[in-house]
C-alpha positions as CSV (number, residue, x, y, z in Angstrom):
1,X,0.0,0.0,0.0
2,X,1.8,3.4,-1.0
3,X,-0.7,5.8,0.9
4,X,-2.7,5.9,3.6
5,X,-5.1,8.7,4.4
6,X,-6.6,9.2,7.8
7,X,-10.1,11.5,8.2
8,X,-11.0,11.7,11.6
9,X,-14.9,12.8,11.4
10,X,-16.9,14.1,14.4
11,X,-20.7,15.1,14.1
12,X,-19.9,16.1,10.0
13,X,-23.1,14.2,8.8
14,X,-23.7,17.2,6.6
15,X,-19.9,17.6,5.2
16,X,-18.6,14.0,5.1
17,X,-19.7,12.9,1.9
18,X,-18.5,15.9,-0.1
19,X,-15.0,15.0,1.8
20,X,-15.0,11.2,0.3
21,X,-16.2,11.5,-2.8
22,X,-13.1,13.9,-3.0
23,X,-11.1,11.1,-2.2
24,X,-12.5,8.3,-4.2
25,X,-12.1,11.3,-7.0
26,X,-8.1,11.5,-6.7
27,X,-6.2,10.7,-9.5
28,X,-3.5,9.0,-8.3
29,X,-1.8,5.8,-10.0
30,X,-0.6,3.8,-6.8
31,X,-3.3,1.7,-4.3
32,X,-4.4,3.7,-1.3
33,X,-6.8,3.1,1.9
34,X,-9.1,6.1,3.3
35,X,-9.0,5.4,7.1
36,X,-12.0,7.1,8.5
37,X,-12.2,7.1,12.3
38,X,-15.7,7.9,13.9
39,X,-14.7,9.5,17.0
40,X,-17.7,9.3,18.9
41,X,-20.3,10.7,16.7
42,X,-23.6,11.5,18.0
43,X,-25.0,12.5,14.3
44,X,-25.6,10.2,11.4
45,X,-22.5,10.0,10.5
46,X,-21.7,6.7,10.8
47,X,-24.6,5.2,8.9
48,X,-23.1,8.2,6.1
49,X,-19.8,6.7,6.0
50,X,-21.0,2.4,6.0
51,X,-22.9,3.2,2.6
52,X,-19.7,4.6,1.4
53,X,-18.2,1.7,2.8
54,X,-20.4,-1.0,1.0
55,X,-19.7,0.8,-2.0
56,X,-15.1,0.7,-2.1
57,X,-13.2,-1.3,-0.7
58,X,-10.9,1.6,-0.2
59,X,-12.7,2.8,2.5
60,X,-12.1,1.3,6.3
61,X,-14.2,2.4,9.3
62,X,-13.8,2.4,12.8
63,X,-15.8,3.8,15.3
64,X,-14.6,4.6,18.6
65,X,-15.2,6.4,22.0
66,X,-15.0,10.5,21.5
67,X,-11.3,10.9,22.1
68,X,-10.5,14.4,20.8
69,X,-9.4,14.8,17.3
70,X,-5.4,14.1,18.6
71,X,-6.2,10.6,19.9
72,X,-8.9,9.6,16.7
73,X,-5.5,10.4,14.6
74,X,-3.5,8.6,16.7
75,X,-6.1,5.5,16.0
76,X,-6.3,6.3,12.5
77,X,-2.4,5.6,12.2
78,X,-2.0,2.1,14.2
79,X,-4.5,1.1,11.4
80,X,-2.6,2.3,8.8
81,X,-0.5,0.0,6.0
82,X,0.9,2.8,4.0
83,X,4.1,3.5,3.1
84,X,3.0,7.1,3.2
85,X,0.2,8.5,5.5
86,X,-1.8,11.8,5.1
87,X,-4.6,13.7,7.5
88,X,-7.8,15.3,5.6
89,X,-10.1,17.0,7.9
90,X,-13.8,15.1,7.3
91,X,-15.0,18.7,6.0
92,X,-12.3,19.3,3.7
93,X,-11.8,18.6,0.1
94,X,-8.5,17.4,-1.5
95,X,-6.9,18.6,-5.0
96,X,-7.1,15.7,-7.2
97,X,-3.7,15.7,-8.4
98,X,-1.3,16.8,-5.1
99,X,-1.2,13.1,-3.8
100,X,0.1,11.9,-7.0
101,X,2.9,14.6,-7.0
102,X,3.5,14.8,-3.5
103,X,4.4,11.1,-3.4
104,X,6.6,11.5,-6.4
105,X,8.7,13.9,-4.8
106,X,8.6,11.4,-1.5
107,X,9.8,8.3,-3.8
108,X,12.4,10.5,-5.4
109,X,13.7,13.0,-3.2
110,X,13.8,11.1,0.0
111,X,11.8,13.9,1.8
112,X,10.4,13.3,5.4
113,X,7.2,15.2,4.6
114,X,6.0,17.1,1.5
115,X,3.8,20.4,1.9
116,X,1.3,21.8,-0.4
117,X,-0.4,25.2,-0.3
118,X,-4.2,25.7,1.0
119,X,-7.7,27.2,-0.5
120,X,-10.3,28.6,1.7
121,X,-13.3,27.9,1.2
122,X,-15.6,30.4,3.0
123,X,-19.5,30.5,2.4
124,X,-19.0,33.6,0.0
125,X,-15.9,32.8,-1.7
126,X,-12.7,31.3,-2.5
127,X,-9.0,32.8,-1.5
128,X,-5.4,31.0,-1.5
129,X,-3.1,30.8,1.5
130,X,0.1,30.7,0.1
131,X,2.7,29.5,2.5
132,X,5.6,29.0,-0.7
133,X,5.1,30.6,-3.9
134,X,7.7,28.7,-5.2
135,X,8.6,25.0,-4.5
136,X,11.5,25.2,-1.5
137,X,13.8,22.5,-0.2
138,X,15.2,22.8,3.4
139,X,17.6,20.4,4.5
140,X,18.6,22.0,7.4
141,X,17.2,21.5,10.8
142,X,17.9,24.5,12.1
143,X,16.5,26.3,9.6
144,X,13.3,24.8,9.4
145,X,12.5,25.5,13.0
146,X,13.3,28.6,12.7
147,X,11.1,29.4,10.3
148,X,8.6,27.6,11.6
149,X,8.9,29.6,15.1
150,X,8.6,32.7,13.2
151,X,5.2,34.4,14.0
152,X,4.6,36.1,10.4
153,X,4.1,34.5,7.7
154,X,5.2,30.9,7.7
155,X,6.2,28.5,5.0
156,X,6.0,26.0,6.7
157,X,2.4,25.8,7.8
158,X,1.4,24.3,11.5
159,X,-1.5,22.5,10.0
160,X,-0.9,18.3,9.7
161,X,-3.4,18.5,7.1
162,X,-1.8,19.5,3.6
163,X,1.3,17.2,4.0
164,X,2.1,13.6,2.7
165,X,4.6,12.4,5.5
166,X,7.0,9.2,5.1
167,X,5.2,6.7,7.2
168,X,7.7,5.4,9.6
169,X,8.1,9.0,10.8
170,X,4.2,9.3,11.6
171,X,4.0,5.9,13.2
172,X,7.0,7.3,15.2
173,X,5.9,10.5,16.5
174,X,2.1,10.5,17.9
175,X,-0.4,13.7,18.6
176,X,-0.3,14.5,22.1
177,X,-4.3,13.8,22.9
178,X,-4.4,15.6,26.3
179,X,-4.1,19.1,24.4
180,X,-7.6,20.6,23.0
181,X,-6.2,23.0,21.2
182,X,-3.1,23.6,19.0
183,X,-1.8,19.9,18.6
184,X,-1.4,20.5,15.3
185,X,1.1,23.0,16.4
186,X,3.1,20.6,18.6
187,X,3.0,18.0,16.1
188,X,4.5,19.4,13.2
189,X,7.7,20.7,15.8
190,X,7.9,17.5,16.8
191,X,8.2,16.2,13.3
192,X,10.7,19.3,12.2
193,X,12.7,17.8,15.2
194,X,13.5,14.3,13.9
195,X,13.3,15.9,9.8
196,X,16.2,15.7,7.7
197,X,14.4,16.9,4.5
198,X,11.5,18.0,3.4
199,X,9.9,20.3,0.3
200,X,7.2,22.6,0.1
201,X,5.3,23.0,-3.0
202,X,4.0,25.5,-4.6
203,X,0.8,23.4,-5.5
204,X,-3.1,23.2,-3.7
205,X,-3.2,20.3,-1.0
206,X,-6.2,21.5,0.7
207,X,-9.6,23.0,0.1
208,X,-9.9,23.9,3.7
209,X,-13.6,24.5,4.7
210,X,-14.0,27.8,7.0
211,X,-17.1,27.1,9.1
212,X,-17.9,29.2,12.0
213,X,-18.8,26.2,14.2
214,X,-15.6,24.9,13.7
215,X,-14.0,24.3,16.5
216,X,-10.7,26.1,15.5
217,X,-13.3,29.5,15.7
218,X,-14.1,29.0,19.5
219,X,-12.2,30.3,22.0
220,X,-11.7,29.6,25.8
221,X,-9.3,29.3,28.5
222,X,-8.8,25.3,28.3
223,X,-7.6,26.3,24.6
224,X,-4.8,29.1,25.2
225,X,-3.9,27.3,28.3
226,X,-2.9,24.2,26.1
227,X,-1.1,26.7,23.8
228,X,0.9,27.3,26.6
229,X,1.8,24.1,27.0
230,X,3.1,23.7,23.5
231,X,5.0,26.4,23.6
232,X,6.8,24.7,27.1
233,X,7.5,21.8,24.9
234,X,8.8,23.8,23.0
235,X,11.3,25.4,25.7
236,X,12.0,21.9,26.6
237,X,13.1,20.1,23.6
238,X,14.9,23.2,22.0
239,X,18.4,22.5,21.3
240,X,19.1,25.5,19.2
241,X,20.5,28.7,21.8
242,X,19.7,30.4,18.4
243,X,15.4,30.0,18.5
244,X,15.0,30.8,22.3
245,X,13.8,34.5,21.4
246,X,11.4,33.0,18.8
247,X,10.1,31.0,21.6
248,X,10.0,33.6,24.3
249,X,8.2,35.6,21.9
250,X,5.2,33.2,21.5
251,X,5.1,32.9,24.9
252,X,4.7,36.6,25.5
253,X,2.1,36.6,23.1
254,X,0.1,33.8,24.6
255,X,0.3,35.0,27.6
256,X,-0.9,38.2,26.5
257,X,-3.7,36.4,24.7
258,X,-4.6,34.8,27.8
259,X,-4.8,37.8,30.2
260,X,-7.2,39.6,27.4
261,X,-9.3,36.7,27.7
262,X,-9.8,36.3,31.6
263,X,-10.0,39.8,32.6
264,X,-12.9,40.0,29.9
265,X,-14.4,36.9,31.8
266,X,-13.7,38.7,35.1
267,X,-11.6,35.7,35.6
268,X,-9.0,35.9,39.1
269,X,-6.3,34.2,37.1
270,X,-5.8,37.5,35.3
271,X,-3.5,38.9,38.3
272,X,-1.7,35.9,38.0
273,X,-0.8,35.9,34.4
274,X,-0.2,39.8,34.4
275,X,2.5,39.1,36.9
276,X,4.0,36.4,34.6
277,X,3.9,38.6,31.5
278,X,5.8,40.9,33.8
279,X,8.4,38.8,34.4
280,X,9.3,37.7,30.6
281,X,12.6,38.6,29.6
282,X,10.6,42.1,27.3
283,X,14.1,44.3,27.9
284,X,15.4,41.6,25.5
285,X,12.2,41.2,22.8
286,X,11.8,44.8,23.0
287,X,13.1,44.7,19.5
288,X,10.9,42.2,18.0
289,X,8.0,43.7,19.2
290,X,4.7,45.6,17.3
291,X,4.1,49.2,18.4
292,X,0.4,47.5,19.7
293,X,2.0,44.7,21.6
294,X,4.8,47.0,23.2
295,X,1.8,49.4,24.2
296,X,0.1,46.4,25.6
297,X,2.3,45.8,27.9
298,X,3.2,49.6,29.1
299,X,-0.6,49.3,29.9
300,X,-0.1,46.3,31.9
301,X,3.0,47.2,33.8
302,X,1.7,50.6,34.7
303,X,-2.6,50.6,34.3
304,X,-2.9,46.4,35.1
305,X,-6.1,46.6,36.9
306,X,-7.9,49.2,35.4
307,X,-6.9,47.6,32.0
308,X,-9.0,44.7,33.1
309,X,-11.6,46.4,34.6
310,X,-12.3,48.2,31.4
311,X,-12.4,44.8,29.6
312,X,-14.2,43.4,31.9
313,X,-17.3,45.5,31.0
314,X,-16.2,46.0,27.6
C-alpha cells in the first residue's frame, strides 16, 4: 500500500460525503486506503460513511469512543498500512492531483514530509493561502525550525493537514491527545525535530472548509492554556540557543492572549498571568515587538487593573 489517508470525522453528517467523494475522485496511480475514524459521533455520521463503505473497498471504518481529534488520529495511524500517510479533515476537500505529486517527490527526493499550499473555502468565496510561492527545499534543521517559530508568515504551515509524510516518521511520532487545542502545532515541531528533508510546493493540498462552528473559531481558556503548554514543549526540547527569542516571543504573546481573555471573563487568574507577562525577559524582545503589543504591555506594567476592569465591561 503506497498511501494511507486518515479523516478523523466528528458530528460532519452534513460535510462527510463531499470529503469522500473527493477522495475516491483522486487521480493517483498507486493503491491507497481512506481510514475514516468515527470518534464518537452523535449524528448520522456513521450510517453516512457504512454506505460509502459498502460501496469501495478503499474505504475502512472504525468507530470509537470521542477521544478528541489528537487521539482519533492517533487510532487512525496504528490502522494504517501505507508506506506514506496523510490527515484530511472530514469537511475538507483534497486537489485531485497533489497526492500523486507529492508522493513522487517522496519516492524520489527522500523527503520526510511534503507540503502543499491551501484554498479557503468560506461560504462567500474562494482565496489562497500561500505559504511558498515557489517550491523550497530545506535540508537543514535549524532552519526549518526557525522558520517555523517565526510568528509572520510561515512556509512552513502548523496545520498536519496538507502534507504527505513518510510513514515510519508518523508511526514514530504520535499527537499528544491531552491538548484541546493547538496539537497541530506541537506536532509538526515535533516532526521538524526528527526531519532531515523535506519540500514545500508551490501546489493546492487543501480546500480547507471555514465554518464558524468549527471548532478552531471558538475560544476559551482550556484552549490558550494548552497553547501554553506547547510552547513549554517547546522550551523543553529546543536544542538550538539560536530560537530561544522565537520562543519567548510566543510565549509573551500567549500569555498576553490569555490575560485579554480572563479579565474579559472577570476571571481571578488575570493577576496571575499579568504578573507572569511581567516577568518575561521584554528588555530583551523589545526589538521584536509591534508598536500595539509594546503598548500592551506599558498598559499592563503601569494601568494592570484598570486595564481589566475596562475589559471586563467592555
Amino acid at each position: 500500500m503506497k498511501l494511507s489517508i486518515i479523516v478523523p470525522v466528528y458530528n460532519l453528517e452534513n460535510y462527510v460525503s463531499r470529503t469522500l467523494d473527493s477522495l475516491l475522485a483522486i487521480r493517483f496511480s498507486h493503491d491507497y486506503e481512506i481510514i475514516v475514524v468515527n470518534d464518537g459521533s452523535t449524528d448520522r455520521s456513521e450510517a453516512v460513511i457504512a454506505g460509502y463503505q459498502e460501496k469501495t473497498d478503499k474505504i475502512h471504518l472504525y468507530s470509537i469512543e470521542n477521544r478528541g481529534l489528537p487521539g482519533a488520529r492517533n487510532y487512525g495511524v496504528s490502522k494504517a498500512v501505507g508506506e506514506y500517510i496523510t490527515y484530511v479533515d472530514g469537511d475538507d476537500t483534497v486537489d485531485p492531483d497533489f497526492f500523486e505529486k507529492a508522493v513522487a517527490e517522496l519516492d524520489s527526493g527522500g523527503y520526510d514530509f511534503v507540503q502543499g499550499n491551501f484554498r479557503l473555502i468560506y461560504e462567500d468565496r474562494e482565496e489562497p493561502r500561500e505559504f511558498v510561492k515557489q517550491d523550497m527545499v530545506i535540508s537543514d534543521r535549524k532552519e526549518m525550525l526557525r522558520l517555523y517559530l517565526k510568528t509572520d508568515q510561515l512556509p512552513i504551515c502548523c496545520c498536519a493537514c496538507g502534507k504527505v509524510y513518510r510513514g515510519e516518521l508518523a508511526r514514530r511520532i504520535p499527537f499528544d491527545n491531552t491538548l484541546v487545542n493547538a496539537e497541530d502545532v506541537r506536532y509538526i515541531f515535533d516532526i521538524l525535530c526528527a526531519a532531515d528533508k523535506i519540500k514545500l510546493l508551490k501546489d493546492v493540498s487543501i480546500h480547507y472548509l471555514q465554518r464558524s462552528t468549527s471548532i478552531v473559531h471558538t475560544l476559551n481558556a482550556k484552549k490558550i492554556y494548552s497553547k501554553l503548554k506547547v510552547v513549554k514543549h517547546f522550551r523543553d526540547s529546543n536544542s538550538y540557543q539560536e530560537l530561544t527569542p522565537l520562543i519567548e516571543y510566543r510565549h509573551l504573546l500567549t500569555l498576553q492572549e490569555l490575560y485579554y481573555y480572563l479579565c474579559k471573563e472577570k476571571d481571578p487568574r488575570a493577576k496571575e498571568v499579568r504578573k507572569e507577562i511581567l516577568n518575561c525577559p521584554i528588555r530583551q524582545l523589545w526589538p521584536r515587538l509591534s508598536l500595539s503589543v509594546r503598548r500592551r504591555l506599558l498598559l499592563y506594567r503601569f494601568a494592570g487593573p484598570l486595564y481589566g476592569r475596562y475589559l471586563s465591561v467592555k
